[in-house]
PDB file of N, CA, C, O and CB in Angstrom:
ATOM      1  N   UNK A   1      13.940 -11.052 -24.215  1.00  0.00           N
ATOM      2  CA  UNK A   1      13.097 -11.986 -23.503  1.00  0.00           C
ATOM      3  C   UNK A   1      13.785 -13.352 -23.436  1.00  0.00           C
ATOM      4  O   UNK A   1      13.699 -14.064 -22.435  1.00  0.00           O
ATOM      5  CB  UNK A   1      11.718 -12.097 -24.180  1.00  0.00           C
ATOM      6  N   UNK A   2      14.482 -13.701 -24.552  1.00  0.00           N
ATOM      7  CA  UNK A   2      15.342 -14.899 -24.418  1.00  0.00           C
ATOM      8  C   UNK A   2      16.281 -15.161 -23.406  1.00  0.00           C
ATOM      9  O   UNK A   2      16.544 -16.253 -22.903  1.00  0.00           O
ATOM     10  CB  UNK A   2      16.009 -15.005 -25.414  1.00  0.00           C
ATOM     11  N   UNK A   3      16.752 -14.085 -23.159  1.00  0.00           N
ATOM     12  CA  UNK A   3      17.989 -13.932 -22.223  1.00  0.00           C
ATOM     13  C   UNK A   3      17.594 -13.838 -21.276  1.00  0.00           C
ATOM     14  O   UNK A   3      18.473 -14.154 -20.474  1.00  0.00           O
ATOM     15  CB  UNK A   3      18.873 -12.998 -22.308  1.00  0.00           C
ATOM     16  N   UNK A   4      16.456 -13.488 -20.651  1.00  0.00           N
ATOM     17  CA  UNK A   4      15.270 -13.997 -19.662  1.00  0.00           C
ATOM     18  C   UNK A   4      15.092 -15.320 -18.619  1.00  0.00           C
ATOM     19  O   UNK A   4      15.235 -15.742 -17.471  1.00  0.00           O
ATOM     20  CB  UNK A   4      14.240 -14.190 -20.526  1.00  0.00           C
ATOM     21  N   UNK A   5      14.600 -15.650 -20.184  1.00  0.00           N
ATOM     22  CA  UNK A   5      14.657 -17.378 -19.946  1.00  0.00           C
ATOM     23  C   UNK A   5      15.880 -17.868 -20.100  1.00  0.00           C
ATOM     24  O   UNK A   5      15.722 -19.037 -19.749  1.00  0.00           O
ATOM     25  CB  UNK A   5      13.806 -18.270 -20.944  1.00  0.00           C
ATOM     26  N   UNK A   6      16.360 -17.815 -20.225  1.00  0.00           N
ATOM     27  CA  UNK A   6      17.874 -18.320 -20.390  1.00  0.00           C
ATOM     28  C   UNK A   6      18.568 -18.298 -19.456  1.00  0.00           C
ATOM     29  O   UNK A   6      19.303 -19.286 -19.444  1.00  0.00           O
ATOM     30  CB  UNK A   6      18.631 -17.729 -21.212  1.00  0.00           C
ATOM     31  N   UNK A   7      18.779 -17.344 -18.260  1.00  0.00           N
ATOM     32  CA  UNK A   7      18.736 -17.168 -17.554  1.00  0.00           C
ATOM     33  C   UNK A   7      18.230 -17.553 -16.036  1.00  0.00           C
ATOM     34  O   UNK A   7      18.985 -17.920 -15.136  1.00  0.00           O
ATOM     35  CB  UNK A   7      18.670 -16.688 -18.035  1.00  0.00           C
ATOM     36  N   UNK A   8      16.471 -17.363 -15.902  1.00  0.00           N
ATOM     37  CA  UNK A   8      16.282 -18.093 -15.115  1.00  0.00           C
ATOM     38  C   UNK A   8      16.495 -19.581 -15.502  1.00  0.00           C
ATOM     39  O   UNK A   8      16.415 -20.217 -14.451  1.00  0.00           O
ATOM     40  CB  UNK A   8      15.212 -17.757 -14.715  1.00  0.00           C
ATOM     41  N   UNK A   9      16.692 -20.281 -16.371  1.00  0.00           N
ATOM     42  CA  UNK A   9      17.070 -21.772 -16.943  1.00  0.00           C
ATOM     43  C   UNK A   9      17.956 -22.238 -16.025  1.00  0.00           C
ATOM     44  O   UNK A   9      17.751 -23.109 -15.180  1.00  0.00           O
ATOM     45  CB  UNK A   9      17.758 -21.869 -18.431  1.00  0.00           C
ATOM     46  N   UNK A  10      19.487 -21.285 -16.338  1.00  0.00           N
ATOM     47  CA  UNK A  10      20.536 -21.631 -15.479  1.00  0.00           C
ATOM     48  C   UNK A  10      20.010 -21.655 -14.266  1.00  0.00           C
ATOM     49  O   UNK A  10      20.134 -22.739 -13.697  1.00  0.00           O
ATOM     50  CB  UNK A  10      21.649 -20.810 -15.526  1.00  0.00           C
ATOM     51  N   UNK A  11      19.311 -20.587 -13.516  1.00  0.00           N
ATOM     52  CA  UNK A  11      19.433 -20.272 -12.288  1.00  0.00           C
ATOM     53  C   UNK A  11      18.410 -22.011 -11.664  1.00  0.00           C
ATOM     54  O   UNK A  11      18.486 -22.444 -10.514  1.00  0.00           O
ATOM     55  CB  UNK A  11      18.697 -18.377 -11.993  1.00  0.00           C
ATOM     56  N   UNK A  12      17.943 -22.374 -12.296  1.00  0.00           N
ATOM     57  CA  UNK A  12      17.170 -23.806 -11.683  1.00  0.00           C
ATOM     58  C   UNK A  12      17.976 -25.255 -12.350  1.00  0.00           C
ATOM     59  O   UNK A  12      17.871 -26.409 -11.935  1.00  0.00           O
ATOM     60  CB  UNK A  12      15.220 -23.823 -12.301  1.00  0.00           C
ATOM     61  N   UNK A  13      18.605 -24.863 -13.243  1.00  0.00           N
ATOM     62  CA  UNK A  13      19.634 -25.880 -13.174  1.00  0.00           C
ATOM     63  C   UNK A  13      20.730 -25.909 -12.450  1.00  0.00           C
ATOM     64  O   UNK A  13      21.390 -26.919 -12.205  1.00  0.00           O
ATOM     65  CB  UNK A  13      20.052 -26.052 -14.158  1.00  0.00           C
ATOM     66  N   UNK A  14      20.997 -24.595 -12.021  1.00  0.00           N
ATOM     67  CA  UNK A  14      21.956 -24.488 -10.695  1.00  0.00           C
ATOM     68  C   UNK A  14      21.120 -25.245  -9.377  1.00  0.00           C
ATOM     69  O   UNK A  14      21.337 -26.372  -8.934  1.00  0.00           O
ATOM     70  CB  UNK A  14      22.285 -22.635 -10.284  1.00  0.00           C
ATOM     71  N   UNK A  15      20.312 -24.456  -9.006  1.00  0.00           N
ATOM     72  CA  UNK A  15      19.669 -25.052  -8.256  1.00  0.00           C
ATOM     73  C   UNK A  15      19.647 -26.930  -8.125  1.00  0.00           C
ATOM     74  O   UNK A  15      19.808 -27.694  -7.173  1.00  0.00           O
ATOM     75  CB  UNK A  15      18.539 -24.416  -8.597  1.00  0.00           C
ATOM     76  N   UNK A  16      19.467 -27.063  -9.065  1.00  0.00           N
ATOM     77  CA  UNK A  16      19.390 -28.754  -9.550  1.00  0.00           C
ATOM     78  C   UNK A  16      20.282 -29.367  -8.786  1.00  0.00           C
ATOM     79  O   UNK A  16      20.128 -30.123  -7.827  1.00  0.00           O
ATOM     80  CB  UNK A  16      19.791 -29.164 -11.145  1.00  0.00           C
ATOM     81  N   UNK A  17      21.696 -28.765  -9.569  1.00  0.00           N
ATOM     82  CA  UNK A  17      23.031 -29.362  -9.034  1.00  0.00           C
ATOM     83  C   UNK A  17      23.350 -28.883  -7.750  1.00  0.00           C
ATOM     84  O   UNK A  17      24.330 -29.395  -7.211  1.00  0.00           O
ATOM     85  CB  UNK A  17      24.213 -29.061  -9.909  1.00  0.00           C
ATOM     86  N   UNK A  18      22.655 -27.901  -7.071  1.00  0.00           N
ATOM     87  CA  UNK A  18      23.146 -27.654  -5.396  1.00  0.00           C
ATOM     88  C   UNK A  18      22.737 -28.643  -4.947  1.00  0.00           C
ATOM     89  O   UNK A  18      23.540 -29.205  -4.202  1.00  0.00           O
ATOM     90  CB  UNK A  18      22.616 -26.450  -4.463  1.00  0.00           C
ATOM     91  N   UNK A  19      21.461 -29.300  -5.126  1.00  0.00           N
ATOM     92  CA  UNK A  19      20.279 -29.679  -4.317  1.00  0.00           C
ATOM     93  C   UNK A  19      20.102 -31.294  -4.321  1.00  0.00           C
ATOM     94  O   UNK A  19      19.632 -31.958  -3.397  1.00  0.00           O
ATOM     95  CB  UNK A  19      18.941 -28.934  -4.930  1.00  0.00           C
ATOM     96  N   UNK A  20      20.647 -31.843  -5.734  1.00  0.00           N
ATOM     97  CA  UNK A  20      20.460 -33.126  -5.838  1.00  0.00           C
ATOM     98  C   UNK A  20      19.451 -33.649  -6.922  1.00  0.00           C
ATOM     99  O   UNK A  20      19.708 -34.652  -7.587  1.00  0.00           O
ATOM    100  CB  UNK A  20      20.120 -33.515  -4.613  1.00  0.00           C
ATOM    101  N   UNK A  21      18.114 -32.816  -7.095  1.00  0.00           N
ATOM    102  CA  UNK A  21      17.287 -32.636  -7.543  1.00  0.00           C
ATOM    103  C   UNK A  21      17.569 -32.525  -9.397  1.00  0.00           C
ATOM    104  O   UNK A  21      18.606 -31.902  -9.627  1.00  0.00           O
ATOM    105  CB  UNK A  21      16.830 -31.627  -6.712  1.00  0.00           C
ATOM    106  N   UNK A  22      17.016 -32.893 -10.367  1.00  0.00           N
ATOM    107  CA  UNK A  22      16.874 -32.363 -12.135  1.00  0.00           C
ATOM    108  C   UNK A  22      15.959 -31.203 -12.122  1.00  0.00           C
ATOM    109  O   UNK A  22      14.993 -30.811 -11.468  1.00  0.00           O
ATOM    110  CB  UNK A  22      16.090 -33.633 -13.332  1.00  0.00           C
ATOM    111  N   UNK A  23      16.801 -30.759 -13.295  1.00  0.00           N
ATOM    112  CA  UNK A  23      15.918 -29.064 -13.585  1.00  0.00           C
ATOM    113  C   UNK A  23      14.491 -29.455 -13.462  1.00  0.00           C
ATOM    114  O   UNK A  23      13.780 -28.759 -12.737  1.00  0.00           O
ATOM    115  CB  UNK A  23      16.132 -28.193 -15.427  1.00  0.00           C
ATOM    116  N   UNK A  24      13.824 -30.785 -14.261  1.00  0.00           N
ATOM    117  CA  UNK A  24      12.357 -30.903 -14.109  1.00  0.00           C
ATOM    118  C   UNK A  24      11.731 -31.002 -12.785  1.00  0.00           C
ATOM    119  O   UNK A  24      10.534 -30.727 -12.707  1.00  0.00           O
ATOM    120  CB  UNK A  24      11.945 -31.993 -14.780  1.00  0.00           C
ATOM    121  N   UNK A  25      12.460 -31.404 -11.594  1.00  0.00           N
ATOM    122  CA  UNK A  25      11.715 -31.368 -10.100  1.00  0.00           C
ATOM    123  C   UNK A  25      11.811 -30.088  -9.516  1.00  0.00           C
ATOM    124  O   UNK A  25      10.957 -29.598  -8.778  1.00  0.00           O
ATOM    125  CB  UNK A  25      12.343 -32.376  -9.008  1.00  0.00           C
ATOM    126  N   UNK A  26      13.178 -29.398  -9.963  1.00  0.00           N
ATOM    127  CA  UNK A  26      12.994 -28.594  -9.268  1.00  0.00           C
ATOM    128  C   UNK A  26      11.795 -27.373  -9.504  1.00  0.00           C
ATOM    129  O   UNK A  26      11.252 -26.615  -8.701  1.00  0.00           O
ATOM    130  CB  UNK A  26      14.142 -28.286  -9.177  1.00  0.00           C
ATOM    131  N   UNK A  27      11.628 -27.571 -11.172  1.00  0.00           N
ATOM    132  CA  UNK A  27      10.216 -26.828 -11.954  1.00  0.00           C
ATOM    133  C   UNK A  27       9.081 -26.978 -10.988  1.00  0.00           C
ATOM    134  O   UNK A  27       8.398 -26.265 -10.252  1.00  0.00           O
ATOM    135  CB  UNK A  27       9.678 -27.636 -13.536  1.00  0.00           C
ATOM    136  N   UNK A  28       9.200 -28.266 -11.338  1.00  0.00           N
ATOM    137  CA  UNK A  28       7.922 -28.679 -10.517  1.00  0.00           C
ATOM    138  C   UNK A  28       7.850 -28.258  -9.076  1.00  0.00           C
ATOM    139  O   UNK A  28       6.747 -27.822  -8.745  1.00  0.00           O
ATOM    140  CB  UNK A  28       7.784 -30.179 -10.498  1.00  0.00           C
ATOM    141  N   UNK A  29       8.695 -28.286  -8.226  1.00  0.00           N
ATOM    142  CA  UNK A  29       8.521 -27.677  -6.737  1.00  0.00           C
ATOM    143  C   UNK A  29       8.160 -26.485  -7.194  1.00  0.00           C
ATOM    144  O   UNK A  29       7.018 -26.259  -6.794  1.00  0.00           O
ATOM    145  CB  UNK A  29       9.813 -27.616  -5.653  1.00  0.00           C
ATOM    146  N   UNK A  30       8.621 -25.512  -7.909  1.00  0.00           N
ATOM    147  CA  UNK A  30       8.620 -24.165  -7.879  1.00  0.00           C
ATOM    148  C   UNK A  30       7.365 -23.965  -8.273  1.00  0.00           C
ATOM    149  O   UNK A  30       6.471 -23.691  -7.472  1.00  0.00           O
ATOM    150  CB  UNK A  30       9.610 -23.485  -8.633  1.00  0.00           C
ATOM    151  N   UNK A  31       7.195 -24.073  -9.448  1.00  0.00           N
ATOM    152  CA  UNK A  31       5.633 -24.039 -10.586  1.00  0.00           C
ATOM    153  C   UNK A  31       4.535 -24.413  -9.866  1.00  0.00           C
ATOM    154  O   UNK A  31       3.415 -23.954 -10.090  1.00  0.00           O
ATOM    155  CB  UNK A  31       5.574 -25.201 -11.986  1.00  0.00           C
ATOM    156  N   UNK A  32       4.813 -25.335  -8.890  1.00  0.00           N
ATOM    157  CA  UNK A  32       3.310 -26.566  -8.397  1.00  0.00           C
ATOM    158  C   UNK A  32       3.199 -26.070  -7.478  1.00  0.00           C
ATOM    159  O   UNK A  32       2.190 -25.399  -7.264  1.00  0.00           O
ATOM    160  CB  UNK A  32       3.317 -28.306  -8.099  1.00  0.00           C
ATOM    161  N   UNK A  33       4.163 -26.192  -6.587  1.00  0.00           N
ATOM    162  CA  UNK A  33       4.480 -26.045  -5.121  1.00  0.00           C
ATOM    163  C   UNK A  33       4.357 -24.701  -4.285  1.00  0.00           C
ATOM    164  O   UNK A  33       3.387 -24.321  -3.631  1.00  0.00           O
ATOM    165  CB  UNK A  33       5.803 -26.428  -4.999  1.00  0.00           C
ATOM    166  N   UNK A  34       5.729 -24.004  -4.493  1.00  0.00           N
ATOM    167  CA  UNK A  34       5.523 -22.642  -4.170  1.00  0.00           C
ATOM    168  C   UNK A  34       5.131 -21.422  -4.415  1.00  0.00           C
ATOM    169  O   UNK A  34       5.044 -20.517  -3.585  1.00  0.00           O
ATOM    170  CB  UNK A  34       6.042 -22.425  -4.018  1.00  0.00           C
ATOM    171  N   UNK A  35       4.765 -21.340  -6.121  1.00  0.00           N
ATOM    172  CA  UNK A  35       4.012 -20.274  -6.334  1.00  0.00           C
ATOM    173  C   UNK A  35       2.159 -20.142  -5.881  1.00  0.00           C
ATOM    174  O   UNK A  35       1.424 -19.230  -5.502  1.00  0.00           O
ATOM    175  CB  UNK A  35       4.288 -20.170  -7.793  1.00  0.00           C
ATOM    176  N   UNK A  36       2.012 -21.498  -6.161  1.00  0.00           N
ATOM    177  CA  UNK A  36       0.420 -21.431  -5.398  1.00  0.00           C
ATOM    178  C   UNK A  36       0.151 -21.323  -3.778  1.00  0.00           C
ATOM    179  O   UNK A  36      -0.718 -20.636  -3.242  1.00  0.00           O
ATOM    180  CB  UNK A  36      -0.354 -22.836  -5.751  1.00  0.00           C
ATOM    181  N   UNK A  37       0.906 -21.990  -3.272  1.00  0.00           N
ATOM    182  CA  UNK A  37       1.839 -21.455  -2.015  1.00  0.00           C
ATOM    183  C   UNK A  37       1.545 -19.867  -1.297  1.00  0.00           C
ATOM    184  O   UNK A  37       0.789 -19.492  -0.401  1.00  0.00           O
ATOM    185  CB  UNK A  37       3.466 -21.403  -2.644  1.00  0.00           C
ATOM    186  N   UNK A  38       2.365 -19.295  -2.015  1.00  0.00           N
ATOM    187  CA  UNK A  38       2.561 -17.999  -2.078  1.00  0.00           C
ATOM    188  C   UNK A  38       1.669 -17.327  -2.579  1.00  0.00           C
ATOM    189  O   UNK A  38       1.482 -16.206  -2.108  1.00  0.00           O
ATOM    190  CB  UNK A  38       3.509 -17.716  -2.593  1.00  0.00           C
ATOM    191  N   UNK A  39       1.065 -17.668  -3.387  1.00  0.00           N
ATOM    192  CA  UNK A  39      -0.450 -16.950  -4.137  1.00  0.00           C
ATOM    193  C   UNK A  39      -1.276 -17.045  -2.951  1.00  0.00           C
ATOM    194  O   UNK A  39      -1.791 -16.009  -2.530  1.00  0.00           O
ATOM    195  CB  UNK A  39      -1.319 -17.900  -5.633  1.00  0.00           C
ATOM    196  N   UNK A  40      -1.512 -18.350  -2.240  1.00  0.00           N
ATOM    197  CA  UNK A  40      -2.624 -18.448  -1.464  1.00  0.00           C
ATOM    198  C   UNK A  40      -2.097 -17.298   0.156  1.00  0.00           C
ATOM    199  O   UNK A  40      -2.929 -16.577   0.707  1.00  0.00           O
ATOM    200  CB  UNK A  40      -2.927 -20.413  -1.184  1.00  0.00           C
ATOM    201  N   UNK A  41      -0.893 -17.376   0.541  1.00  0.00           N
ATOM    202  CA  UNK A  41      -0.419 -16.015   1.644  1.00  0.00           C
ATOM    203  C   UNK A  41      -1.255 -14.737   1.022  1.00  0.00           C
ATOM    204  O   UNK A  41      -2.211 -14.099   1.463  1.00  0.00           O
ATOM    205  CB  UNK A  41       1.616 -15.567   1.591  1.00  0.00           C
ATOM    206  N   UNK A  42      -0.489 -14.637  -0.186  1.00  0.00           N
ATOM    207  CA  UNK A  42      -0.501 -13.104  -0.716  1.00  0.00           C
ATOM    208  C   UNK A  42      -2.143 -12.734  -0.695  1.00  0.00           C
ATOM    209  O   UNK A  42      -2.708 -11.687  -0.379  1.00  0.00           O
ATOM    210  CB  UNK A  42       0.247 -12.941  -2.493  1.00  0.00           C
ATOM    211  N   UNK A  43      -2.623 -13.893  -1.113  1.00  0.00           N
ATOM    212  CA  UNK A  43      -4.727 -13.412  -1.084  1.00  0.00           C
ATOM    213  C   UNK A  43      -5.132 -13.664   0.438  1.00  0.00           C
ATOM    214  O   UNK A  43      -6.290 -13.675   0.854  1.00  0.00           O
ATOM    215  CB  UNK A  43      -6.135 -14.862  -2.314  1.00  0.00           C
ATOM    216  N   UNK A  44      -4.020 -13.859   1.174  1.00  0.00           N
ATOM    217  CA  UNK A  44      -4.823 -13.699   2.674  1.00  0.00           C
ATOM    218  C   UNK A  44      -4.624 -12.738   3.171  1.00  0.00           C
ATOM    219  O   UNK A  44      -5.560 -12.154   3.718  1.00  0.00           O
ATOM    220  CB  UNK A  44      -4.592 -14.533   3.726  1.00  0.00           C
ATOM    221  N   UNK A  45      -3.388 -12.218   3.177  1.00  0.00           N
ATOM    222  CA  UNK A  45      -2.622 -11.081   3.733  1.00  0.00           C
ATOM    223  C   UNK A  45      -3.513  -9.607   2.606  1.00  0.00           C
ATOM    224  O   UNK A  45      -3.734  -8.509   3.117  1.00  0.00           O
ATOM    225  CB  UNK A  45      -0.481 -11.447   3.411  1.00  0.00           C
ATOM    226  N   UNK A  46      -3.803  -9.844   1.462  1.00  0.00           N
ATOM    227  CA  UNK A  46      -4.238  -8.781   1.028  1.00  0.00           C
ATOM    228  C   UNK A  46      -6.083  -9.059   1.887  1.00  0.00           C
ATOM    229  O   UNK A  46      -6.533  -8.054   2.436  1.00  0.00           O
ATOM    230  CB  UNK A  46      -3.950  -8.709  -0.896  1.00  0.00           C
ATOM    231  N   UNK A  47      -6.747 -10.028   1.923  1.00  0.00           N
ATOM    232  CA  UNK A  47      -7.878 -10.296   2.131  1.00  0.00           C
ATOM    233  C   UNK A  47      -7.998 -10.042   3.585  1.00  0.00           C
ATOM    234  O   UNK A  47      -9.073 -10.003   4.183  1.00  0.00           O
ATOM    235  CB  UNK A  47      -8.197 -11.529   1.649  1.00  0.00           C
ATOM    236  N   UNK A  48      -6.972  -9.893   4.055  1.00  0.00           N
ATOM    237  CA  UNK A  48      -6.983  -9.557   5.628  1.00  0.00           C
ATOM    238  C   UNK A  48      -7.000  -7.812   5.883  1.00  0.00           C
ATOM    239  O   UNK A  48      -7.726  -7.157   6.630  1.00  0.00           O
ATOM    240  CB  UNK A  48      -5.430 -10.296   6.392  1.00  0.00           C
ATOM    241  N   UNK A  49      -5.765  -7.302   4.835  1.00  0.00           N
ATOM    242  CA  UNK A  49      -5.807  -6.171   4.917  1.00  0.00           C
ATOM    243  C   UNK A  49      -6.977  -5.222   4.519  1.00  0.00           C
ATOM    244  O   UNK A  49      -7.388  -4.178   5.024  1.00  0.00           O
ATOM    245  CB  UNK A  49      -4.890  -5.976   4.430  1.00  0.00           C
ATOM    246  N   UNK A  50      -7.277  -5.781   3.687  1.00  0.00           N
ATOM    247  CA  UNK A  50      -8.641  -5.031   2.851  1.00  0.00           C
ATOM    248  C   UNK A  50      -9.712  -4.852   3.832  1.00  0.00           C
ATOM    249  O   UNK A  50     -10.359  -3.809   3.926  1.00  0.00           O
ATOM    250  CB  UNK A  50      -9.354  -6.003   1.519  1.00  0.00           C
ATOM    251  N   UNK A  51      -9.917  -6.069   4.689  1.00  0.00           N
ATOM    252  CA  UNK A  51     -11.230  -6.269   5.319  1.00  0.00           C
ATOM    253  C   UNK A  51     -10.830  -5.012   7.085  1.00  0.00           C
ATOM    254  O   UNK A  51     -11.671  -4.413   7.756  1.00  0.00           O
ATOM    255  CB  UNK A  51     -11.525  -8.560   5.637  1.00  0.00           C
ATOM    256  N   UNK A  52      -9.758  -5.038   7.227  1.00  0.00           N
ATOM    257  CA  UNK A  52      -9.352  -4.373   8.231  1.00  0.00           C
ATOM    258  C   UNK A  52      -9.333  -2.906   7.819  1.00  0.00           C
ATOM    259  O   UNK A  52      -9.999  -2.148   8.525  1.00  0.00           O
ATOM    260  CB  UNK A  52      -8.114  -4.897   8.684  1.00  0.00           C
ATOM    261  N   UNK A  53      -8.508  -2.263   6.529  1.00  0.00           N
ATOM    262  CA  UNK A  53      -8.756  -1.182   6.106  1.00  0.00           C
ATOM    263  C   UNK A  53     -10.298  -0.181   5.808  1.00  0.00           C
ATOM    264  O   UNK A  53     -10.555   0.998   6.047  1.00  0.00           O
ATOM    265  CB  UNK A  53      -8.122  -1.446   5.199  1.00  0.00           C
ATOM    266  N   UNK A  54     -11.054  -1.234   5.220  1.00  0.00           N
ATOM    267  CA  UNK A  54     -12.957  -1.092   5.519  1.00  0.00           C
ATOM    268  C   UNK A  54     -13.191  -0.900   6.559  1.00  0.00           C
ATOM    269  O   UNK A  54     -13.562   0.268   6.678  1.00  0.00           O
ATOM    270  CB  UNK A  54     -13.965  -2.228   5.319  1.00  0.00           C
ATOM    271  N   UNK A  55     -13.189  -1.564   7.720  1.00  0.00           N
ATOM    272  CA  UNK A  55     -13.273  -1.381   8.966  1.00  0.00           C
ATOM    273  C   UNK A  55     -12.915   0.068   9.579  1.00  0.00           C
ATOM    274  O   UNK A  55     -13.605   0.946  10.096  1.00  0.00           O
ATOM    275  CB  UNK A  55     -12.528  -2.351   9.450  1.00  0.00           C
ATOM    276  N   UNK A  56     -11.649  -0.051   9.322  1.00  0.00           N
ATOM    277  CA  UNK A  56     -11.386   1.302   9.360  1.00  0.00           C
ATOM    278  C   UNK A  56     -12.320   2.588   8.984  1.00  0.00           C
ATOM    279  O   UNK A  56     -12.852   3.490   9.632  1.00  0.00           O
ATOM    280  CB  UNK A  56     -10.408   1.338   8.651  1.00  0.00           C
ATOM    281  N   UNK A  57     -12.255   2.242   7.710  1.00  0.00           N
ATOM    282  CA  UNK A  57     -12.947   3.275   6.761  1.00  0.00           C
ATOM    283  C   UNK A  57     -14.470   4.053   7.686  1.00  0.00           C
ATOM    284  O   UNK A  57     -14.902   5.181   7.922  1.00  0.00           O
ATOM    285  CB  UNK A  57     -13.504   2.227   5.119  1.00  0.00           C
ATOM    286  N   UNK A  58     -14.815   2.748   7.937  1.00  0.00           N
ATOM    287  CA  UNK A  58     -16.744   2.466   8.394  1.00  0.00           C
ATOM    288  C   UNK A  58     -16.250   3.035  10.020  1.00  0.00           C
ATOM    289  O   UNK A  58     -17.200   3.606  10.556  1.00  0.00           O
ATOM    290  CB  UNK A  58     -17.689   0.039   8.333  1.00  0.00           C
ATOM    291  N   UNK A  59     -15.330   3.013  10.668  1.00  0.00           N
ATOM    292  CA  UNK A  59     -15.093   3.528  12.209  1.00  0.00           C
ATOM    293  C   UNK A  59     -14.868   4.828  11.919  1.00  0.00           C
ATOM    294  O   UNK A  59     -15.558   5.491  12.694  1.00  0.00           O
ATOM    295  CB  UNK A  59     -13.826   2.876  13.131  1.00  0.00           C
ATOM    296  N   UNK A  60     -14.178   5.610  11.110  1.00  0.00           N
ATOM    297  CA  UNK A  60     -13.430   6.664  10.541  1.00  0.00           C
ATOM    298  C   UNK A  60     -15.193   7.548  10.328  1.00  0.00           C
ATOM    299  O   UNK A  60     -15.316   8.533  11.057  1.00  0.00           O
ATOM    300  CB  UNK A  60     -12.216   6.107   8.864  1.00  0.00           C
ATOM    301  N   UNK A  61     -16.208   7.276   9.577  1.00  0.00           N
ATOM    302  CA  UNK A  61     -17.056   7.726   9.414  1.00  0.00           C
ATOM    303  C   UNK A  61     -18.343   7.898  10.072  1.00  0.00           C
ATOM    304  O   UNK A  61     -19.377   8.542   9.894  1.00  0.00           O
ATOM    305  CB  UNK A  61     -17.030   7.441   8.713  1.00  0.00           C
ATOM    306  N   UNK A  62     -17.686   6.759  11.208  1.00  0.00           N
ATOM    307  CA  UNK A  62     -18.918   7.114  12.123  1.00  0.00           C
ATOM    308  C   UNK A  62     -18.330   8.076  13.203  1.00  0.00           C
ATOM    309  O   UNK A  62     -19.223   8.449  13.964  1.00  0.00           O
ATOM    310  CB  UNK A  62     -19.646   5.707  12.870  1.00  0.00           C
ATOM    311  N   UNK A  63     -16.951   8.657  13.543  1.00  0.00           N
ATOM    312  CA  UNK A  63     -16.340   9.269  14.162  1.00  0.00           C
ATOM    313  C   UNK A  63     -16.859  10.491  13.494  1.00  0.00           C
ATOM    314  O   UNK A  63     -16.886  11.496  14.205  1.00  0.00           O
ATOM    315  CB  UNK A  63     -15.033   8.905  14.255  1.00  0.00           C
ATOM    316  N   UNK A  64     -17.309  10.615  12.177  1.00  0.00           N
ATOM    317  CA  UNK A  64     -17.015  12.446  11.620  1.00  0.00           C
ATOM    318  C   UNK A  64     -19.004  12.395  11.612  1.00  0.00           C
ATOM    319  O   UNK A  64     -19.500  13.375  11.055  1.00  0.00           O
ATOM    320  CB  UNK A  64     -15.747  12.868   9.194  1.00  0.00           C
ATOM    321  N   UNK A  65     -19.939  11.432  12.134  1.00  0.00           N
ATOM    322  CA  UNK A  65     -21.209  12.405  12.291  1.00  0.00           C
ATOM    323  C   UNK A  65     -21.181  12.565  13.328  1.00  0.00           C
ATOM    324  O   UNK A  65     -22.023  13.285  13.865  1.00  0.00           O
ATOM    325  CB  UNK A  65     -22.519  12.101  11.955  1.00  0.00           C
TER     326      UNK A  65
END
């Protein structure tokens, strides 16, 4: 698990030094920024699919009386 973190560590202190940015901003973009970001797509795209797949479901069953 260390080697984990250790790991992604480098990979955002790399980042750091591509970018201009310290390991702590770039945390922060990532942590703050784009994972809630991305959380909020992922619960639309599933909240979209779900509600369309039901739909389905409820058309699917009125086809078989």
């Amino acid at each position: 698990m260390q080697e984990l973190f250790d790991y992604c560590c480098r990979i955002m202190a790399d980042l750091g030094r591509l970018t201009g940015f310290s390991y702590k901003e770039i945390n922060v973009i990532v942590f703050v920024f784009l994972f809630p970001i991305i959380d909020v797509i992922l619960l639309i795209v599933f909240l979209k699919l779900h509600y369309k797949h039901r739909n389905q479901r409820a058309f699917i069953k009125q086809l078989e009386r």
